[in-house]
C-alpha positions, 0 to 999 in steps of 0.5 A: 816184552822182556829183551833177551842178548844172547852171545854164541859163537856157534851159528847153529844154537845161536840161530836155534836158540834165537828161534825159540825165545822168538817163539816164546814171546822175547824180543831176541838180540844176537851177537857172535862173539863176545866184543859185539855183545858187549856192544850190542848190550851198551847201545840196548840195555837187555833184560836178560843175558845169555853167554858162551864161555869160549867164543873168540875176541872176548869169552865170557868170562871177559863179557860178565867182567864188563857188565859187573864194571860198567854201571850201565849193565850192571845188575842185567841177569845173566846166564852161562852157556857152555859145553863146559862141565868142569866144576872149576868153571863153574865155581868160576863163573858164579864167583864173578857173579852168574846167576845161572849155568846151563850146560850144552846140550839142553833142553828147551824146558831147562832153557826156557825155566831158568830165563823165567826164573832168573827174570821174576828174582829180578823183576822185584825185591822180596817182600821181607828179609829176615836179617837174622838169618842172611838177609842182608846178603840177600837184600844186597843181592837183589839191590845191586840187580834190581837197582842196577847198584853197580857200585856196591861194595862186594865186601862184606865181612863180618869184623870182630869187636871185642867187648868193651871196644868202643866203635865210634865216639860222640863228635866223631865224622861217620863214614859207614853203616853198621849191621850187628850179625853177632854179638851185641853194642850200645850206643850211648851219650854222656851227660854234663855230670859224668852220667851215661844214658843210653840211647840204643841197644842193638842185637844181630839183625840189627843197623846202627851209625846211620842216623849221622848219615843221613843227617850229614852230621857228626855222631851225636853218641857213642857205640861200644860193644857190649860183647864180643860182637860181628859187624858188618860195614857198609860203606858211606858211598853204598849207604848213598846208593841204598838210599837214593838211587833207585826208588824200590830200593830206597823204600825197602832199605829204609823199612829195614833200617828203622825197625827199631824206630817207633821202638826208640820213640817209646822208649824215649815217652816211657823214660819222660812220662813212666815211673821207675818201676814201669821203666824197669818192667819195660826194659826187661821185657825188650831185653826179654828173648826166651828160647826152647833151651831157656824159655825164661831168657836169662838176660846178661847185661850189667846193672850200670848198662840196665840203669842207662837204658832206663834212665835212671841211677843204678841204685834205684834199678837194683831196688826195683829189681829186687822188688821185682825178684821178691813178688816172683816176677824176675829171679836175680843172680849176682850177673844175670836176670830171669825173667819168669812172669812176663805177662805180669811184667807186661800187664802191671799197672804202677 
């Protein structure tokens, strides 16, 4: 049975109310204003909370201030009350983080639908996040309620990374996560002669940086911006709470983070046990990403950072690219690659 604080000043709603949340089958608590809801919520953490604005002692703003601070109620769904219609308190109260805004008067129905609503969100994470699209807002959203993840930083800026800019460097301590939202980066190593392999190639929707972490280990590669590229940070401090502070979380978090990990590990068999010319085929096709506007998906990408990714040296990647271009496979230009015959590419046994 779900816990329901409900924080009003006026003694005829707040008797009212309370009476049919009780009769919808809530466990109701009350509080006149907004110090003793406070307190009430910090002896019993509630499911749910529903708030006045403008009561005495402290409102509401003052009340969802406190719940946001406090990591023992951070997270608790919580709903404005109010007579209140200005769009200017509106905005006000969902930029300190309402989930919902009621108006007075209402009806039980608008009631009764949003404490539902705002109970099943937070009830559970969602199965998928598509992280191409804002996923990671919204996973970080639903962390912060489901896990009680007070702490997470609010900050989540998109910062501009030219091309070519190196982001961290092979040795270097990490201190966050990072989530490609545009552009593109690799990451890569140098070996003892000069030569650069590398390690990953990420796109929008895409972590990278976090295996440091995890391990609590200095970088053991380097990442550079392939172009210009967006990335949003996520500190070392919300990485750990991801990861370790509440179990739904953790799990969900590290499904998003290791998308791309049997996707290494193949690429790792391939480059020890393929040969050159199945190497090459199989870093087009993972390059590969056509379109409605360009179905054979031109792939922009220099023949030394192709070479890398495959392994090998970059004359030995335009000799089979040029193989590739003669039997139609692929058609070269003097910067890009089109990919033509994919399922040739994919079926071909060399």
């Amino acid at each position: 049975m779900k816990t329901i604080l409900l924080i009003e000043d006026d003694a005829f709603i707040r008797e009212n109310t309370a009476e049919l949340l009780a009769l919808t089958g809530y466990t109701v608590h009350t509080a006149e204003n907004g110090k003793v809801g406070v307190e009430q919520a910090l002896a019993a953490r509630p499911d749910l909370v529903i708030c006045d604005i403008m009561m005495p002692v402290l409102d509401g703003f003052g009340v969802l201030h406190i719940f946001n601070q406090n990591p023992q109620l951070a997270g608790v769904p919580f709903i404005f009350l109010t007579a209140k219609t200005e769009r200017a308190d509106q905005r006000r109260g969902m930029e300190l983080g309402a989930d919902d805004y009621l108006t007075k008067p209402f009806s039980e129905h608008e009631l009764l639908s949003a404490i539902s609503g705002r109970l099943d969100r937070f009830q559970h994470l969602q199965p998928d996040y598509d992280l191409q699209a804002g996923g990671l807002h919204a996973f970080l959203d639903d962390a912060r309620a489901v896990g009680n993840l007070a702490g997470l930083s609010a900050d989540r800026r998109a910062h501009p990374v030219r091309r070519k800019q190196d982001i961290y460097l092979e040795g270097d301590e990490p201190t966050r996560v990072y989530f490609v939202q545009a552009g593109r980066v690799k990451t890569l190593k140098t070996t003892e002669g000069g030569k650069e392999l590398i390690t990953g190639f990420y796109g929008p929707g895409e972590f990278f940086g976090y295996l440091a972490l995890l391990g609590q280990t200095p970088h053991t590669d380097s990442a550079v911006a392939v172009d210009d590229a967006e990335l949003v940070y996520i500190p070392q401090d919300d990485f750990s709470q991801l990861v370790l502070r509440n179990p739904a979380v953790s799990q969900q978090f590290i499904h998003l983070l290791a998308g791309r990990v049997g996707e290494r590990e193949q690429q790792l068999l391939a480059m020890a046990y393929s040969s050159i010319r199945r190497r090459v085929a199989d870093t087009l096709l993972r390059l590969y990403e056509p379109t409605a506007a360009d179905p054979a998906a031109t792939i922009q990408l220099t023949r030394e950072d192709m070479a890398a990714m495959v392994g090998t040296a970059s004359e030995s990647l335009i000799r089979t690219l040029s193989e590739f271009n003669q039997s139609g496979l692929i058609e070269l230009t003097p910067k890009n690659i089109r990919v033509l015959e994919p399922e040739k590419l994919r079926r071909a046994h060399w």
